[in-house]
C-alpha positions as CSV (number, residue, x, y, z in Angstrom):
1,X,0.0,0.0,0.0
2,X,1.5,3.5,-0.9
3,X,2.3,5.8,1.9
4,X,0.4,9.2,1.8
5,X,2.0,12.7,2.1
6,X,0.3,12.8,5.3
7,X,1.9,9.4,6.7
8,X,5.4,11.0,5.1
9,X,5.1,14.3,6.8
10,X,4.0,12.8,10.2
11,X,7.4,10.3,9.8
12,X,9.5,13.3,9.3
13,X,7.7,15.6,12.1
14,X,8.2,12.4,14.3
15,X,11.7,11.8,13.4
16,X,12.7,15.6,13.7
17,X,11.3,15.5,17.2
18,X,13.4,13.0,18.4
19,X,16.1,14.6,17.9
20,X,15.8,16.8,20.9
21,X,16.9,14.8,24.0
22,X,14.5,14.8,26.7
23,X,16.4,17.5,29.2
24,X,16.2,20.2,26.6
25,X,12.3,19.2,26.0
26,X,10.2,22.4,27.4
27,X,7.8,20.9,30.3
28,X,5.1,23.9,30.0
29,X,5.0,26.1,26.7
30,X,4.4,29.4,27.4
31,X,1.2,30.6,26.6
32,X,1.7,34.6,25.5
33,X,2.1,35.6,21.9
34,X,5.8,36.6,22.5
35,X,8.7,33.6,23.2
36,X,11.8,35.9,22.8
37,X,12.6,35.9,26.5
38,X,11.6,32.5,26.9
39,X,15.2,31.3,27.0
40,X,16.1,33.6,30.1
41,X,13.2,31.9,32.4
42,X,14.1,28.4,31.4
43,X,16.6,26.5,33.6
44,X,17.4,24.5,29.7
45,X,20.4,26.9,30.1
46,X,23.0,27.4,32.3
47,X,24.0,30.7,33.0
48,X,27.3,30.3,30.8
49,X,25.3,28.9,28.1
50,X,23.0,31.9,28.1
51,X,26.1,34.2,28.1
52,X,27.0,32.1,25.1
53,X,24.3,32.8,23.2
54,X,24.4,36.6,23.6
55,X,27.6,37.4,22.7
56,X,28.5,38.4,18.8
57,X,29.7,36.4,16.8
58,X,32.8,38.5,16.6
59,X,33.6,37.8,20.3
60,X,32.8,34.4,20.2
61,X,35.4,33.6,17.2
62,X,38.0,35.9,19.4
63,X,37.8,33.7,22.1
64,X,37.3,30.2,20.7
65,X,40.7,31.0,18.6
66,X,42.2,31.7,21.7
67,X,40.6,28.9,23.8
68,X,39.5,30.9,25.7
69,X,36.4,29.3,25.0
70,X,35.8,25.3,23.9
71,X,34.1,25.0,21.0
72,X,31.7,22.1,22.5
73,X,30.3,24.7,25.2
74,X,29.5,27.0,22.7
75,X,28.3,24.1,20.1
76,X,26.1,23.0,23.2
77,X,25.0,26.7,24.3
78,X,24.1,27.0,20.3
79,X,22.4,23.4,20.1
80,X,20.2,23.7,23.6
81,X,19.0,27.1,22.5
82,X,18.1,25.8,19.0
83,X,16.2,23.1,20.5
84,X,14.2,25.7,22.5
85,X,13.3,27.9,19.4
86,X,12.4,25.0,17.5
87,X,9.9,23.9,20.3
88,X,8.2,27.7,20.2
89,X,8.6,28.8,16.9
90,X,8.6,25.7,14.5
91,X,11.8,26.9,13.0
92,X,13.9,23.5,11.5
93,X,13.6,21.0,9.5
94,X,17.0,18.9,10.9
95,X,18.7,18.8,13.3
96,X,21.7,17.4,14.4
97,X,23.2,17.9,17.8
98,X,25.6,14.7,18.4
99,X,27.1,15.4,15.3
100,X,27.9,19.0,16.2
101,X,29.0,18.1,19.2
102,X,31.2,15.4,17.6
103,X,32.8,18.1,15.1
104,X,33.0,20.5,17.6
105,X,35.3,18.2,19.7
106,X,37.1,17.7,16.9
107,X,37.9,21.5,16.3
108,X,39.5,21.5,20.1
109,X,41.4,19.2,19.6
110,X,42.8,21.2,16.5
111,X,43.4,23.7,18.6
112,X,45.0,21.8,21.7
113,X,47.3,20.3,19.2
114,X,48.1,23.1,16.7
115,X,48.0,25.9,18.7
116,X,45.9,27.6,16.0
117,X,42.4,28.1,14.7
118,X,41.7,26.0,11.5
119,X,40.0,28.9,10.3
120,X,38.5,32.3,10.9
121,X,35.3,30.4,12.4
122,X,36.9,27.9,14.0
123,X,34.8,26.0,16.5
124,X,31.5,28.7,15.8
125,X,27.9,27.0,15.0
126,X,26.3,28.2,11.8
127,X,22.7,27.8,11.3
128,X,22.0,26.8,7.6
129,X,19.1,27.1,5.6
130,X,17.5,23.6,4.2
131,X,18.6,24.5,0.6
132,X,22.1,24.2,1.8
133,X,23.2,20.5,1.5
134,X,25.3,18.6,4.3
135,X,26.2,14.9,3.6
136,X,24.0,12.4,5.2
137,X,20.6,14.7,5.9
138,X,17.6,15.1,4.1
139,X,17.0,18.5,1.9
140,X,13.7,18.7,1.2
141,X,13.0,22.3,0.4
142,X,9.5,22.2,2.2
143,X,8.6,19.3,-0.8
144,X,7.1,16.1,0.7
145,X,8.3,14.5,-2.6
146,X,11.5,15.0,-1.6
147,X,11.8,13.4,2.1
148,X,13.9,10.6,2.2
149,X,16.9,11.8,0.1
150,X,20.0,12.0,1.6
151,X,22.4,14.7,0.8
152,X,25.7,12.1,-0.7
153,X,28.0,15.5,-0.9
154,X,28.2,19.1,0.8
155,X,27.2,22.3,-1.0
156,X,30.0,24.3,-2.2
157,X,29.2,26.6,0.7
158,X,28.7,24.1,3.1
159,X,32.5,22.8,2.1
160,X,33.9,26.7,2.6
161,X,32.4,27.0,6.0
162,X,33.5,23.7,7.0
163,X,37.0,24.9,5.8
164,X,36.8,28.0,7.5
165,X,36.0,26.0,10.9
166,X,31.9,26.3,11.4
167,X,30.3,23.7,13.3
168,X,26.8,22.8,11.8
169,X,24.1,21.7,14.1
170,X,20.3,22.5,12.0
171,X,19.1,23.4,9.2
172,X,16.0,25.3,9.3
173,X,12.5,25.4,7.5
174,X,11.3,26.9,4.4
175,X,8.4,27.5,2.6
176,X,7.0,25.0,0.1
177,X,8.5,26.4,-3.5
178,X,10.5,28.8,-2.0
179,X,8.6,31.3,-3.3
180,X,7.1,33.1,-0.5
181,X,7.6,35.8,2.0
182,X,6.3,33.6,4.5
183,X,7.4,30.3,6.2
184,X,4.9,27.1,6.1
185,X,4.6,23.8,4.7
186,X,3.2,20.6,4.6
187,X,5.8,19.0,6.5
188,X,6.0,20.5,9.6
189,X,3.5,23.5,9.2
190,X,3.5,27.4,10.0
191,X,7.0,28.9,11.6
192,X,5.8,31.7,13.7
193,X,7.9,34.9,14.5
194,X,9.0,34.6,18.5
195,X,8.0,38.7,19.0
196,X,4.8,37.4,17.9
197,X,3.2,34.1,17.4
198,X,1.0,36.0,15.2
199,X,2.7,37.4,12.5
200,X,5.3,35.8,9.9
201,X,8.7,35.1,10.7
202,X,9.1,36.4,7.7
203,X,10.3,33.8,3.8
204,X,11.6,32.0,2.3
205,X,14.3,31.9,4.9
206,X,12.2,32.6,7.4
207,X,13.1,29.5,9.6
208,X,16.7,31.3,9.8
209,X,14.7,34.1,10.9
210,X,13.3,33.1,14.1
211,X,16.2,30.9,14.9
212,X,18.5,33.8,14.6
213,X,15.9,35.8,16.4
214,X,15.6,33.6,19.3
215,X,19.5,33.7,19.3
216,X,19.1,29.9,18.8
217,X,22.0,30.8,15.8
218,X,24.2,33.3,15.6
219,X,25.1,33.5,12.1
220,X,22.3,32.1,10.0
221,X,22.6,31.8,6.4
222,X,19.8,32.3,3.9
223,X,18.8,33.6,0.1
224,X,17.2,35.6,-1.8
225,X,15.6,35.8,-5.0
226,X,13.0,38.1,-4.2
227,X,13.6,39.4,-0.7
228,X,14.0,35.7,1.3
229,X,17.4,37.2,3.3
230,X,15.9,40.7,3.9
231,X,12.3,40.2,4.7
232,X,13.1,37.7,7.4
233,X,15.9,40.1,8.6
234,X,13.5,43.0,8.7
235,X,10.8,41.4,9.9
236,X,12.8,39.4,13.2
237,X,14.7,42.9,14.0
238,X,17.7,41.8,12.6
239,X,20.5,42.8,10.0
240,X,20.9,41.1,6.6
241,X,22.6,40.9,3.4
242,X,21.7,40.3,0.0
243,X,25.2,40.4,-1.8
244,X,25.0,40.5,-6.0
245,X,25.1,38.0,-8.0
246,X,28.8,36.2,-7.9
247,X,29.8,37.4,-4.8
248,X,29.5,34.3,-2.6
249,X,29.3,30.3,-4.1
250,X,26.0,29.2,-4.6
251,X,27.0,25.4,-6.1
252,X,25.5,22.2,-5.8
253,X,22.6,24.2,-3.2
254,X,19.0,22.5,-3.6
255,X,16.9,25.0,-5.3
256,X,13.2,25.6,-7.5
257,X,13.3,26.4,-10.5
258,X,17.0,25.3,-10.7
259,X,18.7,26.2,-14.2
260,X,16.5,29.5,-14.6
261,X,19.3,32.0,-14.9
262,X,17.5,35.3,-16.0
263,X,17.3,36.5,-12.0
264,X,19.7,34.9,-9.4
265,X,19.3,33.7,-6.3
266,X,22.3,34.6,-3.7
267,X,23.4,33.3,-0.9
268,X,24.2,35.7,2.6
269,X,23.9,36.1,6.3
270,X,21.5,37.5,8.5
271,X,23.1,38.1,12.2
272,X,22.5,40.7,15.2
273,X,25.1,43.2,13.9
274,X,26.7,44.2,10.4
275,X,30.0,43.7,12.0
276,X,28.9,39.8,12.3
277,X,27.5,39.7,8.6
278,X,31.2,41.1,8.0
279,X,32.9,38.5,9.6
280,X,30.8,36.0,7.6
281,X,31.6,37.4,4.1
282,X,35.5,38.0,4.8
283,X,36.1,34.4,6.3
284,X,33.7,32.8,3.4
285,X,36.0,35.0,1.1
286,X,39.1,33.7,2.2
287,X,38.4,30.3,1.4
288,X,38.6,31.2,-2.3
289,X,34.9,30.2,-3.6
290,X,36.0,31.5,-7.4
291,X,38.3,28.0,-7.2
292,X,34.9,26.0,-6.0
293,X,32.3,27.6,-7.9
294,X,32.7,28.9,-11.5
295,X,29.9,31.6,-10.8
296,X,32.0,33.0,-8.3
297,X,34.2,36.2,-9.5
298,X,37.6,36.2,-8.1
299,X,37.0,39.6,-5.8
300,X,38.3,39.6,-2.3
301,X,37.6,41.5,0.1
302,X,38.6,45.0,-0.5
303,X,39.3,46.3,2.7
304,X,40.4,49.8,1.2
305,X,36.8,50.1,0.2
306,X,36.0,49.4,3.5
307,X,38.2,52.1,4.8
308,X,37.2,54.4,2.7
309,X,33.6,54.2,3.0
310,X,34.6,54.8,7.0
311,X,36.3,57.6,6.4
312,X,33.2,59.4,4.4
313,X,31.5,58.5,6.9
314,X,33.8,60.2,9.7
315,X,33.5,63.4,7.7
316,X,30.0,63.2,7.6
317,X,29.8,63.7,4.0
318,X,27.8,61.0,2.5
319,X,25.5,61.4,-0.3
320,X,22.5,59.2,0.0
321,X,19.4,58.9,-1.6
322,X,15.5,58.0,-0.2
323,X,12.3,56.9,-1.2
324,X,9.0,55.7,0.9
325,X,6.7,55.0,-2.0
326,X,7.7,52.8,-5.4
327,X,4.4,53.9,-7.2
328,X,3.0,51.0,-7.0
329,X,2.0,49.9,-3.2
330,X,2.2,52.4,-0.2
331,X,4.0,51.1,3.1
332,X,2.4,51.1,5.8
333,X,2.3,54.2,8.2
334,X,5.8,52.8,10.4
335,X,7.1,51.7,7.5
336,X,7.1,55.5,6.2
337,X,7.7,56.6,9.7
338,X,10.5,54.5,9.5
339,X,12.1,55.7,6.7
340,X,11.7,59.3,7.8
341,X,13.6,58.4,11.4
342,X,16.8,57.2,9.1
343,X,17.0,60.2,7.0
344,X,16.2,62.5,9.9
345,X,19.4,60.7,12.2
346,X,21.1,60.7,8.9
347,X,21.0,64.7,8.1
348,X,21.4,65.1,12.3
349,X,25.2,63.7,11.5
350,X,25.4,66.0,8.6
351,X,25.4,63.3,5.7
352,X,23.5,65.4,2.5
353,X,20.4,63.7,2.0
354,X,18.3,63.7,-1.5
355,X,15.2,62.4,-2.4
356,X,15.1,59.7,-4.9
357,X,12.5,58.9,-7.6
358,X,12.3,55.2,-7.9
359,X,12.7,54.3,-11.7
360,X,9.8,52.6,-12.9
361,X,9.6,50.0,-10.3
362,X,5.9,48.8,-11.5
363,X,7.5,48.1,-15.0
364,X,10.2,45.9,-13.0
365,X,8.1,44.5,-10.6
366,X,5.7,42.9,-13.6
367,X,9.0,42.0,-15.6
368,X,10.7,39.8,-12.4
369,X,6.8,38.3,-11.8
370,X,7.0,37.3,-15.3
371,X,10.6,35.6,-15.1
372,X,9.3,33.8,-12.0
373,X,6.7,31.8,-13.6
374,X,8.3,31.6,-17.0
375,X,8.2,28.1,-17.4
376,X,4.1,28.4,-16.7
377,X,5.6,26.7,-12.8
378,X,5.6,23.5,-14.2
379,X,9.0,22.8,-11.9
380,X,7.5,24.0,-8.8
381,X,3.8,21.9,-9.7
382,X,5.6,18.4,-10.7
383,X,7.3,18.6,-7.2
384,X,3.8,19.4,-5.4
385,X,2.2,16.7,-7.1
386,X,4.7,14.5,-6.9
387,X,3.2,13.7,-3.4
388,X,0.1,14.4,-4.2
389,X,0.1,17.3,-1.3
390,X,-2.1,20.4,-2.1
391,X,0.1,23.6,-3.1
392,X,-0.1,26.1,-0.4
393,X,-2.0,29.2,-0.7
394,X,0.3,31.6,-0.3
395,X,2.2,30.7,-3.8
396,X,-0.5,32.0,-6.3
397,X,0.8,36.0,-4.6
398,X,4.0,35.5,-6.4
399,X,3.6,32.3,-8.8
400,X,0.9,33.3,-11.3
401,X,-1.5,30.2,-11.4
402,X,-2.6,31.2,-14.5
403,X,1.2,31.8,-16.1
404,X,1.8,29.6,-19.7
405,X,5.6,28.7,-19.8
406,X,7.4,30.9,-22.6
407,X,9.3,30.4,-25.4
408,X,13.1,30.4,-26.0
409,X,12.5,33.9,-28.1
410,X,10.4,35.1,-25.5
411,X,13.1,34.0,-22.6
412,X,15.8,36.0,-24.5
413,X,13.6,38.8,-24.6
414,X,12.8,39.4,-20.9
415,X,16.9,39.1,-20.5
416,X,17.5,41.8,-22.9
417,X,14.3,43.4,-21.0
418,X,16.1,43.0,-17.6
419,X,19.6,44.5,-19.1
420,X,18.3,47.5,-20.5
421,X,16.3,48.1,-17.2
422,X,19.6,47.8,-15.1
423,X,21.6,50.7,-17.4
424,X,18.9,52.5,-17.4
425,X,18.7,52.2,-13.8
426,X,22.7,53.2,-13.9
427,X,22.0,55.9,-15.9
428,X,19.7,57.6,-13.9
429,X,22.6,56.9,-10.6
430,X,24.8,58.9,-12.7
431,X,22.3,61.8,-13.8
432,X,21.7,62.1,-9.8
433,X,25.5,62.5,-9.2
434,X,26.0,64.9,-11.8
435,X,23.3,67.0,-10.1
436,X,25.5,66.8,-7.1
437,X,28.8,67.2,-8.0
438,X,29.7,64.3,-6.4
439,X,29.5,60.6,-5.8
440,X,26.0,59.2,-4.5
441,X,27.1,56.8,-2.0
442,X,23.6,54.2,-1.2
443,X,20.0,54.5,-1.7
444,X,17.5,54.4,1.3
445,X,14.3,52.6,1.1
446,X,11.9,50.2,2.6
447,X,12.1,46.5,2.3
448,X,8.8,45.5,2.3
449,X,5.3,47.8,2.9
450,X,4.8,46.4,6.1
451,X,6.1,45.6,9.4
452,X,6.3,42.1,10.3
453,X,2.9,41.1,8.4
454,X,0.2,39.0,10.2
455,X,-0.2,35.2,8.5
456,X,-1.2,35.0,5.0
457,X,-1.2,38.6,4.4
458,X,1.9,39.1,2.6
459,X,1.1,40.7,-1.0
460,X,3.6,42.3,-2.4
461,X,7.0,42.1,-3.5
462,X,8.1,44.7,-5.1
463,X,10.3,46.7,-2.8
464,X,12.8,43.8,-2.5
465,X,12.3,41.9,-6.1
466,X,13.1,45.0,-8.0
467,X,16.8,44.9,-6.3
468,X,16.8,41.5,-7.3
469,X,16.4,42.2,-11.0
470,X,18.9,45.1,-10.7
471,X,21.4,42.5,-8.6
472,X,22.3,45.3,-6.5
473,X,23.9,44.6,-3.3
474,X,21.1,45.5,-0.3
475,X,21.8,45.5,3.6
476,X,18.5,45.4,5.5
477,X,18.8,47.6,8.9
478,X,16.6,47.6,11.9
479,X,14.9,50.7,13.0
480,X,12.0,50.8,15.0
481,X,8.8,49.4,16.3
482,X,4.9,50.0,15.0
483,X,3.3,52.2,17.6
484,X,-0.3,52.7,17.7
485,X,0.1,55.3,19.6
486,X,1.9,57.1,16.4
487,X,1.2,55.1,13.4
488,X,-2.6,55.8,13.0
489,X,-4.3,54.3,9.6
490,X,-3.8,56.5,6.5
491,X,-7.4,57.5,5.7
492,X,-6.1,60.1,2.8
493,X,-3.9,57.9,0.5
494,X,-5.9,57.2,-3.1
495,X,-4.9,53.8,-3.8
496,X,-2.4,53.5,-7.1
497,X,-4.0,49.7,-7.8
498,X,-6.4,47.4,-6.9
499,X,-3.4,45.5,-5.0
500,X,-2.6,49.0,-3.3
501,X,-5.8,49.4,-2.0
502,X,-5.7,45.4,-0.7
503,X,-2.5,46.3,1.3
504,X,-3.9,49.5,3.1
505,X,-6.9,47.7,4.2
506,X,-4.9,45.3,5.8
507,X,-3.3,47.9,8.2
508,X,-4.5,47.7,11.9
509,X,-2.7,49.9,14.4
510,X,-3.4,47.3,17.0
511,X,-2.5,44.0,15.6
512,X,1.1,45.4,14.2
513,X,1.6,47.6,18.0
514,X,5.4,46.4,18.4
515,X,5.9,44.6,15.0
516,X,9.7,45.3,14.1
517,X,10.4,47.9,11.3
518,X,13.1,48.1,9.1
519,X,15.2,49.4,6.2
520,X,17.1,48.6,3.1
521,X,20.3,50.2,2.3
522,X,21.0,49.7,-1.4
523,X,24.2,50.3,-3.5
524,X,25.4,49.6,-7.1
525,X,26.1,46.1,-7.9
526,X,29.1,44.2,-5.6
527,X,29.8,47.2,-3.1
528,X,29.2,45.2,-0.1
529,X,32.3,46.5,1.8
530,X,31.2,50.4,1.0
531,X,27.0,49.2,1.3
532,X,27.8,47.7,4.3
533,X,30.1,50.3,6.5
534,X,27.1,53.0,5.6
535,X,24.7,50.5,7.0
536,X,26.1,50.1,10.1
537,X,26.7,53.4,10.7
538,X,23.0,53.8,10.3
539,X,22.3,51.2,12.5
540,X,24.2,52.8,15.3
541,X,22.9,56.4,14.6
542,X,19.6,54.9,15.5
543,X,21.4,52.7,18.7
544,X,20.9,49.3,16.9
545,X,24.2,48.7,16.2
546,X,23.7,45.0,17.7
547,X,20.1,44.2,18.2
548,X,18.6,42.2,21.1
């Protein structure tokens, strides 16, 4: 008799939870709508362990080259922690503790012996997202079709972090196809944001988002081919970054869609501080990826670029662009409010700040729409049905249902389409710094209209796909909270579209009171040392230079 999707699911939900040893196993789930602080009031951890947990990454690596710290305390701190967001927040899809440990015992003994650090992460857990592959676990992408495949090699990445001395321990839960700014599947269900069990951690690598968020990881890695780093990053109070396109190895990583080459998915961190997404990039850089992965281009990092985006920043002359409306969907009043407290702690330092007319970003948002369901999602449908589970709902927002696959005339035509857009795009960069005089340094906008969105509401895109067609690089930055005392409804705004209109509506003051708010900070294509200094800078004018 043939097994059901709903037999395989409950196999891998009851598999999964046996992987968390009874003593981390939470006796009495809290029953309030935020978990965040849940780890303090546990006894789970020891008061070491919770130390762990809360110090950068940064400090972590610092010590654990030194010995002053042992790589299995900190694997354990990492891996009891994990186990606790999982158990609130639905966050993973495997996880694998003894092995950790076992690697992470491993990486002392290294050091006992050597007297060195294999690497510049020697002995620090990594969270992973479950497109990333590790040798003997399942990837199945949120695919029911696809449970009960074991990975037989690492992903490029998964080798270079391996290399550079991470310990791996989970890898954490997507939505079905990928393609959604939300986190649930058929496998193990919703994964719930631990500020709120009511709104979204946030897609597609949303389960990197609450287990970042709970502190459960560290350094969590994610992608994006539409927004899946930033919107988690935003909407879990936390910093991420979309490099370009060729920047860091995406090889032999489980993917939708794989082989459709018109708009990339990337690969990047999302962490507590830029300084940790920093560390990430450098020590992945140093491995060499361009000799892994033939996508990768050989750029290391360029530290002058670094130092001389600090400097500009020290003389409080940066030139930096802003926008709070594409033309296509409003954001939502703390979204705008958002946006204004950036530019206003921006101008306080002296930086010159300029409005920026987004260049037609509906245009852009219909072309990247289009690219997405270019093959009519016959990929994504023959890996639903392959089950015979039912597609989840929240697809048809980005996937259009009713989509016909293209031709190979029509395919070249939306890649000339995309080219043209980015020049133009370029062009109007450089019309904007011949106006000044001078360089403009990043562009300031939101990532998505909303706060952290309530389930099933997220609509639209656009904010973060249209960087994704432009491949430029894009640091999400926390700012603020929603505030109903502040952020009343907008009762004045005309809706641009029907899907405009859809989004206001949604707005209550109430349900989004404390919902995280954030920013993107975007720059020309591979300026993530320069993109990245002026977004932490920003970050600590508004005193989140590490968040919570």
């Amino acid at each position: 008799m043939a097994t059901s999707w709903e037999q395989l699911a409950e196999d891998k939900r009851s598999r999964l939870a046996k992987t968390i040893p009874e003593e981390w196993k939470i006796q009495e789930l809290p029953t309030g709508d935020s978990v965040l602080d849940f780890p303090k009031s546990s006894t789970i951890l020891s008061p070491q362990e919770l130390e762990i947990t809360e110090t950068s990454a940064e400090e972590l690596v610092a010590k654990l080259a030194t010995g002053l710290l042992k790589s299995v305390d900190v694997t354990l701190a990492f891996c009891k922690r994990a186990a606790i967001a999982q158990q609130l927040t639905n966050c993973m899809l495997e996880f694998f503790p003894d092995a950790a440990l076992a690697q992470a015992k491993e990486l002392d003994a290294y050091l006992e012996e050597h007297k060195k650090p294999i690497g510049p992460l020697h002995g620090l857990p990594i969270s992973l997202k479950d497109q990333l592959r590790v040798k003997g676990y399942e990837t199945s992408m949120g695919y029911i079709s696809w449970l009960g495949k074991y990975d037989e090699e690492d992903s490029v990445l998964t080798t270079l972090l391996r290399k550079a001395g991470a310990v791996f321990y989970t890898k954490t839960s997507v939505p079905q196809t990928l393609m959604v700014c939300e986190t649930v599947n058929n496998i193990v269900g919703r994964t719930v944001n631990p500020r709120n069990k009511n709104w979204s951690c946030g897609g597609s690598s949303g389960g990197e988002g609450a287990m970042v968020g709970m502190r459960g990881g560290i350094i969590g890695v994610g992608t994006d081919i539409g927004g899946s780093i930033r919107v988690p990053s935003a909407f879990n109070f936390l910093y991420g970054i979309r490099p370009s396109h060729g920047r860091m190895p995406y090889g032999k990583m489980a993917n939708s869609m794989e082989g459709q080459e018109t708009v990339h998915s990337v690969v990047g961190p999302i962490a507590h501080s830029a300084a940790d997404l920093r560390l990430f990039l450098k020590s992945v850089l140093e491995q060499e990826p361009w000799k892994y992965d033939s996508k990768v281009i050989p750029l290391p990092w360029r530290q002058q670029d670094e130092d001389a985006a600090k400097a500009k920043i020290e003389s409080g002359k940066l030139n930096i662009g802003y926008y709070n409306f594409d033309g296509n969907v409003l954001p939502h009043p703390p979204i705008l409010r958002g946006v204004d407290m950036v530019v206003e702690a921006l101008k306080k330092k002296g930086h010159n700040l300029v409005p920026w007319t987004p260049y037609q970003h509906p245009f852009a948002v219909d072309l990247i729409n289009g690219i997405y369901s270019g093959d009519g999602n016959i990929d994504v449908t023959r890996d639903i049905n392959a089950s015979g589970e039912p597609s989840i709902p929240n697809i048809k927002d980005l996937l259009r249902p009713e989509s016909k696959a293209i031709g190979m005339n029509d395919l070249w035509d939306a890649h000339l389409k995309k080219w043209n857009y980015q020049m133009q795009y370029l062009e109007k960069w450089r019309e904007a710094e011949q106006e000044l005089g001078a360089d403009l340094d990043v562009i300031i906008g939101p990532i998505s209209p909303t706060a952290a969105i309530r389930h099933d509401q997220f609509r639209y895109y656009g904010y973060a796909s249209t960087i994704n067609l432009l491949d430029f690089t894009s640091v999400v930055v926390p700012v603020t909270f929603a505030d109903k005392a502040i952020d009343a409804k907008n009762e004045e705004h005309a809706p641009a579209n029907d899907l405009d209109k859809m989004v206001q509506a949604e707005y209550d003051p109430e349900a989004y009171h404390g919902a995280p708010v954030a920013v993107q900070v975007i720059g020309r294509r591979l300026s993530e040392e320069k993109t990245l200094a002026i977004a932490e800078e920003v970050g600590k004018l508004l005193g989140n230079l590490v968040t919570p």
